[in-house]
C-alpha positions as CSV (number, residue, x, y, z in Angstrom):
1,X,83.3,142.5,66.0
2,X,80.8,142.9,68.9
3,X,81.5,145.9,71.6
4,X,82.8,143.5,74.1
5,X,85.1,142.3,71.9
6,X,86.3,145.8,71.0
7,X,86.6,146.4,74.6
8,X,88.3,143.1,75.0
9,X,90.9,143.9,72.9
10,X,91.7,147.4,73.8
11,X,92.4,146.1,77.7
12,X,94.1,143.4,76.6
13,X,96.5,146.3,74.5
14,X,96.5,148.0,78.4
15,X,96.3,151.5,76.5
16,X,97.5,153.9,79.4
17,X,93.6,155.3,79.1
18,X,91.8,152.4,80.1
19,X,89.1,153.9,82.5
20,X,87.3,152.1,85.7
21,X,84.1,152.8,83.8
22,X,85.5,150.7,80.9
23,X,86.8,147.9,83.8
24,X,83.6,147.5,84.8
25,X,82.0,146.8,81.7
26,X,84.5,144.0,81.2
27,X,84.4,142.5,84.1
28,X,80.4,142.7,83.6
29,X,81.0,141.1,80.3
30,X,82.7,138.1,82.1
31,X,79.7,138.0,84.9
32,X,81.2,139.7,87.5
33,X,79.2,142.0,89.2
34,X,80.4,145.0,91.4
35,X,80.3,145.2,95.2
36,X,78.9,148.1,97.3
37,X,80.6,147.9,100.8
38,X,79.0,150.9,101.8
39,X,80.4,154.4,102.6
40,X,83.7,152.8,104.8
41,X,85.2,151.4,102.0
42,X,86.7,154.7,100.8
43,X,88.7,153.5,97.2
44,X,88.0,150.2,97.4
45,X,86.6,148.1,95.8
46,X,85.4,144.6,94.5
47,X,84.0,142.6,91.4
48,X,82.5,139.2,92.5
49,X,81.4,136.2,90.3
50,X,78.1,134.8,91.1
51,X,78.6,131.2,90.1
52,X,81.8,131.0,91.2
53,X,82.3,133.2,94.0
54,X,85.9,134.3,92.6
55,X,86.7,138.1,93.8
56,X,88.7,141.0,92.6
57,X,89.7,143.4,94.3
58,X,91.5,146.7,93.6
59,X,91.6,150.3,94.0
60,X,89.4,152.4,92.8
61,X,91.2,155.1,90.7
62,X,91.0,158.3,91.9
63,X,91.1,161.7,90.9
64,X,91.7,160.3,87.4
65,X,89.5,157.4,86.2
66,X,92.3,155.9,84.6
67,X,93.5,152.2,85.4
68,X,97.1,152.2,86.6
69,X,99.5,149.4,84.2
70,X,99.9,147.4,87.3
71,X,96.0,146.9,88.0
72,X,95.7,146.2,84.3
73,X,98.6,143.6,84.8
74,X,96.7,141.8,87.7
75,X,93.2,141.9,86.2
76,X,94.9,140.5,82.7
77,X,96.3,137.7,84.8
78,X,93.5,136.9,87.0
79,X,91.1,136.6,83.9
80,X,93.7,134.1,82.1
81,X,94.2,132.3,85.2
82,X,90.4,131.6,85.5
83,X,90.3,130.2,82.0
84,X,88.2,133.8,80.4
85,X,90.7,134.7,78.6
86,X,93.8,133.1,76.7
């Protein structure tokens, strides 16, 4: 099992540890690539697809790193709604 299946797996088991670090190596996984809006955009932020142009956007979690269930909830959904994931 490759380390992007591992991580696959451990998001899609929305462990209350899932860090943004570990988000973003997902998402990057999935071809999604992070968006820097510059010093206004405070704790948000957004992933964006190249090919596709399909964005998601959250908050950035803050002071923990930790994901909270309901961002895990909408990035599960989104993924399976694009076809990535079943």
């Amino acid at each position: 099992m490759s380390k992007a299946e591992k991580l696959l797996k451990r998001f899609l088991s929305k462990p209350k540890d899932f860090t943004y670090d570990e988000l973003k190596r997902l998402l990057a996984g999935f071809g999604y690539n992070n968006i820097s809006r510059g010093k206004t955009a405070g704790s948000r932020v957004a992933f964006i697809h190249p090919e596709t142009k399909h964005i998601i956007k959250l908050h950035k979690p803050h002071p923990k790193p930790e994901l909270k269930r309901y961002q895990l909830d909408y990035i599960e959904e989104t993924l399976k709604n694009r076809g990535l994931i079943q």
